[in-house]
FILUM-576555 format. One record per residue (C-alpha): residue number from 0; residue in three letters; x, z, y. Coordinates in Angstrom, 3 decimals. Layout:
residues N
[NUM "Ala" [X Z Y]]
...
***
This chain:
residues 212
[0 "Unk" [40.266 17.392 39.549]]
[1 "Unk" [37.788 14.607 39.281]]
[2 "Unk" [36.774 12.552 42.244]]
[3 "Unk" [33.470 14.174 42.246]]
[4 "Unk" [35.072 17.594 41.826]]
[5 "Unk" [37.319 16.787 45.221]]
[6 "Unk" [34.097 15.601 46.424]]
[7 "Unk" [32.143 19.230 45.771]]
[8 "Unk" [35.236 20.797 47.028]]
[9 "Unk" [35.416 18.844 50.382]]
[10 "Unk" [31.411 20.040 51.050]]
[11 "Unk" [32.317 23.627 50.172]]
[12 "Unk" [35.092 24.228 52.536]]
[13 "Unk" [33.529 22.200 54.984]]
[14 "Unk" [30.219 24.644 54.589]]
[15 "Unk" [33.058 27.724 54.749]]
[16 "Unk" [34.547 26.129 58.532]]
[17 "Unk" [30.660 25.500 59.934]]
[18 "Unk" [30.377 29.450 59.202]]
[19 "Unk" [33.517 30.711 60.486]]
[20 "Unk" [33.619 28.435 63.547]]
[21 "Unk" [29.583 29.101 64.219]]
[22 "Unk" [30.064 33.296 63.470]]
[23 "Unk" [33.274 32.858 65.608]]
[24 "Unk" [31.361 31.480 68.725]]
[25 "Unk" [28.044 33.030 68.110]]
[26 "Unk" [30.085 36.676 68.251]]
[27 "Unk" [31.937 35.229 70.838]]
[28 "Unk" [28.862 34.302 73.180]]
[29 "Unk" [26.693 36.777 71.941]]
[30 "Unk" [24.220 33.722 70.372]]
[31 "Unk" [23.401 31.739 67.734]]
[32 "Unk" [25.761 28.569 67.738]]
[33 "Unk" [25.621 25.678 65.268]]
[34 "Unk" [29.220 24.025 65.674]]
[35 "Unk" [30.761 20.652 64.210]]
[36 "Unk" [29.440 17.033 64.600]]
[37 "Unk" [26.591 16.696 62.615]]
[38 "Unk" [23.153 18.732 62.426]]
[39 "Unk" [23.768 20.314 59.338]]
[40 "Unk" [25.586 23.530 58.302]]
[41 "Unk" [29.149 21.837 57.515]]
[42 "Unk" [32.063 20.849 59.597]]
[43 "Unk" [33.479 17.885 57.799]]
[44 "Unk" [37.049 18.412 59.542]]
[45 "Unk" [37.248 21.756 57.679]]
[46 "Unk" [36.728 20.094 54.713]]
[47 "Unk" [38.877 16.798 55.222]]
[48 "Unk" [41.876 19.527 56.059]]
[49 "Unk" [41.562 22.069 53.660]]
[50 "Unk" [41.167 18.940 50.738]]
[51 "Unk" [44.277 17.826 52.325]]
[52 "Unk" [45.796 21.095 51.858]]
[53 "Unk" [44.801 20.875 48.100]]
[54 "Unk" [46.305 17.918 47.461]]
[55 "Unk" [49.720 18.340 49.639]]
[56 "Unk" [50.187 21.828 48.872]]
[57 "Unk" [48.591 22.533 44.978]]
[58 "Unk" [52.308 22.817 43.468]]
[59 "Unk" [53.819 24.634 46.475]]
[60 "Unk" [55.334 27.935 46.312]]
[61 "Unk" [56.923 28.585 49.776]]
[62 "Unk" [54.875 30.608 52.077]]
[63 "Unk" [56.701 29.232 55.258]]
[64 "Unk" [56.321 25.998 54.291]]
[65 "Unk" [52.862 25.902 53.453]]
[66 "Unk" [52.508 27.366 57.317]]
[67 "Unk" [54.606 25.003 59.009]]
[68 "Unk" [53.929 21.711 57.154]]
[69 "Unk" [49.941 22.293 57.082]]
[70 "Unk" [50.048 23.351 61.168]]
[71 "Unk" [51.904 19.294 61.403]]
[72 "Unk" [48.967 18.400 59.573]]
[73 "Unk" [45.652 19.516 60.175]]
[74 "Unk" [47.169 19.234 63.865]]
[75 "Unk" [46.889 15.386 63.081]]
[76 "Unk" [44.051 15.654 61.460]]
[77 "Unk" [42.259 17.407 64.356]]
[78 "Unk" [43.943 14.993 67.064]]
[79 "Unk" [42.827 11.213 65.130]]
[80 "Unk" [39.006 12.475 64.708]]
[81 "Unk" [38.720 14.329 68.136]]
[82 "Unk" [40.173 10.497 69.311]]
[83 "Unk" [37.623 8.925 67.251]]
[84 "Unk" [34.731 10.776 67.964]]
[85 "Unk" [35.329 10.259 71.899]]
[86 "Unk" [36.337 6.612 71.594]]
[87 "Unk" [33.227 6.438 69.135]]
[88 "Unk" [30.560 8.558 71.373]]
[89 "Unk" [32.412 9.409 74.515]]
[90 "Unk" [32.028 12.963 73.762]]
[91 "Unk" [33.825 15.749 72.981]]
[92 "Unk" [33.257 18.344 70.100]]
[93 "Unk" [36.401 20.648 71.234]]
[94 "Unk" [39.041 20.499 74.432]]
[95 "Unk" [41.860 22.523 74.515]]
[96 "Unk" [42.652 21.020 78.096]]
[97 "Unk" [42.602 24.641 80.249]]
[98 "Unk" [44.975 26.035 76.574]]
[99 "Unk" [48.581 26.778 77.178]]
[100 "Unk" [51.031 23.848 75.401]]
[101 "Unk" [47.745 21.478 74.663]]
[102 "Unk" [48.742 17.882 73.802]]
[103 "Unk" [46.080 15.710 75.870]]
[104 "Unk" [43.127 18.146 75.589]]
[105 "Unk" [42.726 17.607 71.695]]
[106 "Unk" [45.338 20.245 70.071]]
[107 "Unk" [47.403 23.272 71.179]]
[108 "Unk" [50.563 25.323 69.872]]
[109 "Unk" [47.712 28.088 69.506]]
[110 "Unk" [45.021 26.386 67.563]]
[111 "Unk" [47.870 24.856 65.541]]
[112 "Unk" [49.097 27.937 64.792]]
[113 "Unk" [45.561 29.682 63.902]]
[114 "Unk" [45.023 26.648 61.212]]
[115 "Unk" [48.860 27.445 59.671]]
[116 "Unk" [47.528 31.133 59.048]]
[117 "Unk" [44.504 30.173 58.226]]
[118 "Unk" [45.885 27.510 55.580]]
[119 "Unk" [47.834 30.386 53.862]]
[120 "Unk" [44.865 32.172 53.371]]
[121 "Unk" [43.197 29.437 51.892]]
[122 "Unk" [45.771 28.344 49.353]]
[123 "Unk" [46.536 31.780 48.293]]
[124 "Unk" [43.186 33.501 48.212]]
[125 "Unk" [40.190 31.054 48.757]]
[126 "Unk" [41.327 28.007 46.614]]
[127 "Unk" [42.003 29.882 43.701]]
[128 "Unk" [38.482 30.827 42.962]]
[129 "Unk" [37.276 28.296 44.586]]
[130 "Unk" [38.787 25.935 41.939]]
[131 "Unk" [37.836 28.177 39.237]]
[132 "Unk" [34.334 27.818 39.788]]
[133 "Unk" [33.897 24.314 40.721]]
[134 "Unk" [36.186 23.512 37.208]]
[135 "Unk" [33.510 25.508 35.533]]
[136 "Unk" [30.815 22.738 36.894]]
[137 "Unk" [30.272 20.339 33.881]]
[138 "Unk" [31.419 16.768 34.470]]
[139 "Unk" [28.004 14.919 34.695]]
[140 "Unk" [26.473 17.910 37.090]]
[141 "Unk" [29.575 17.639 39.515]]
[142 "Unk" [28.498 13.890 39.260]]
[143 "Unk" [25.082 14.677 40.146]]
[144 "Unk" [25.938 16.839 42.700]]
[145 "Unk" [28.468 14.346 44.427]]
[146 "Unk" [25.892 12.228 44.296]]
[147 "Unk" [23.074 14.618 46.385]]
[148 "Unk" [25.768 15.744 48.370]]
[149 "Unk" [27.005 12.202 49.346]]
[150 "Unk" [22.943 11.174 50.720]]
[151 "Unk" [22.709 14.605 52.265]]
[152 "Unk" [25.772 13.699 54.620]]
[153 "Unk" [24.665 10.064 54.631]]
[154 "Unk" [21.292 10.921 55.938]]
[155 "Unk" [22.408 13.476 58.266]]
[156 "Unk" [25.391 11.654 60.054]]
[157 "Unk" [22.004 8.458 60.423]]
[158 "Unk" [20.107 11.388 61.986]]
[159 "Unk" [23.210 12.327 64.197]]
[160 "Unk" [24.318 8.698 65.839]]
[161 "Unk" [20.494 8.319 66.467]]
[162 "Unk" [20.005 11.793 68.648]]
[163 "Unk" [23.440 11.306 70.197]]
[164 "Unk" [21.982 11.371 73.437]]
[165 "Unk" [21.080 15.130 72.887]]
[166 "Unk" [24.442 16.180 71.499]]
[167 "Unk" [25.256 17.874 75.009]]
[168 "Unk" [22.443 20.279 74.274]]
[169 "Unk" [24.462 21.733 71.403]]
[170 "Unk" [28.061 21.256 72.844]]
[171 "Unk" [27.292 24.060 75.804]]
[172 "Unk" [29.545 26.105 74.000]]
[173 "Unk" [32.694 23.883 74.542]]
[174 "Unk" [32.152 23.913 78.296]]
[175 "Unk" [31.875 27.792 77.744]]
[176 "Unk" [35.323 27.933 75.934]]
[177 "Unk" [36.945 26.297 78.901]]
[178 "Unk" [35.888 28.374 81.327]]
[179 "Unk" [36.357 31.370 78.956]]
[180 "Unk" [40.029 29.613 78.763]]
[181 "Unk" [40.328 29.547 82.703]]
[182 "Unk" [39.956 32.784 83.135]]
[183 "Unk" [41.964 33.976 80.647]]
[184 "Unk" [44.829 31.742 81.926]]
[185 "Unk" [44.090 32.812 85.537]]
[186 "Unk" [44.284 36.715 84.469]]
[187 "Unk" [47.721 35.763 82.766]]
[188 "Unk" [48.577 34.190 85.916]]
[189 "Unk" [47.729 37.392 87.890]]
[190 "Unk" [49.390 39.469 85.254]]
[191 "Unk" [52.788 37.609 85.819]]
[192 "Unk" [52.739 37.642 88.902]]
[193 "Unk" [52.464 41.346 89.163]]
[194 "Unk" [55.340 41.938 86.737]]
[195 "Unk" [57.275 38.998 88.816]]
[196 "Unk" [57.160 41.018 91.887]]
[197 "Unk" [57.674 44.504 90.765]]
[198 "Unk" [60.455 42.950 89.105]]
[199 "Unk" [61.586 41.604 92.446]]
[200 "Unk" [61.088 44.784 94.095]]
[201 "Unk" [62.674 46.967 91.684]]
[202 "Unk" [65.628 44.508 91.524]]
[203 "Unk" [65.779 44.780 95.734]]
[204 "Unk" [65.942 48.506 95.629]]
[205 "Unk" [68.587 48.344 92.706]]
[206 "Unk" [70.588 46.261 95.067]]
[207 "Unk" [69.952 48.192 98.390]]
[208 "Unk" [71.196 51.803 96.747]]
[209 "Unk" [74.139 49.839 95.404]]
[210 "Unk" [75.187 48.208 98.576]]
[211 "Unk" [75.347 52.268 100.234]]
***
């Protein structure tokens, strides 16, 4: 692939994560939700990671490794730009603090996981007509169209920084996840605590018939 053709690539898949992660929390909160940084309909990190995944993981054949090597990368992928973008606006886009095994609010063993699966199914199904029909794009309109798609994100990250202030408007949905995340974690909680002490009741009886 060209430059320009990496280029097209990186503002499709990062068009394909702004609708999964915005159908994911719109079903999820039974709304509309526009997710990712800027105003538009892409999610740049989608597209910096599965690019990434491109380039790494083109040649590969192993299933496993594709899994475990892309879950140690996107992982660092996610963890430098959610550092960046709070060091940058003191905001956050995601938080995985109230997740089990988080690392510092910014990734989890479960997200981590999700984007392992979710790499597979990208390299082995989605890139491979995905490639097919940006390859069929002639040179000079992939050129063009790096070109359009380069001001579009230009213009909209300018629009972004300026309405920064309002971001919290459109991040409700992150405080939503972490109370969605409480709950969850206080219902597992619950849950072992239950099988804790019927565990420790059965185990008492067990004991007291055997002691007879």
């Amino acid at each position: 692939m060209t430059l320009s053709q990496y280029f097209i690539c990186f503002m499709v898949y990062s068009f394909l994560g702004w609708v999964y992660e915005s159908l994911f929390y719109s079903f999820q909160f039974r709304k509309p939700v526009n997710t990712g940084f800027l105003r538009g309909c892409i999610c740049p990190i989608y597209g910096l990671a599965c690019v990434a995944n491109v380039v790494v993981f083109g040649n590969v054949k192993s299933n496993l490794t594709i899994f475990l090597l892309s879950m140690l990368m996107i992982s660092s992928i996610e963890y430098i730009v959610s550092w960046m973008l709070e060091n940058l606006f003191n905001k956050r886009w995601w938080d995985y603090s109230d997740w089990p095994l988080n690392l510092n609010g910014r990734i989890s063993v479960i997200s981590s996981l999700g984007f392992g699966a979710l790499s597979l199914v990208q390299m082995r199904f989605i890139h491979p007509v995905v490639d097919v029909l940006i390859m069929c794009i002639p040179q000079r309109t992939a050129s063009a169209l790096g070109v359009v798609f380069a001001a579009a994100i230009i213009l909209d990250l300018l629009i972004t920084i300026k309405d920064i202030d309002k971001a919290d408007d459109k991040l409700w949905f992150v405080e939503e996840e972490s109370i969605t995340a409480q709950r969850a974690n206080e219902k597992f909680s619950e849950t072992k605590k239950n099988i804790t002490d019927r565990y420790s009741e059965l185990k008492d009886r067990i004991m007291t018939y055997i002691s007879r």
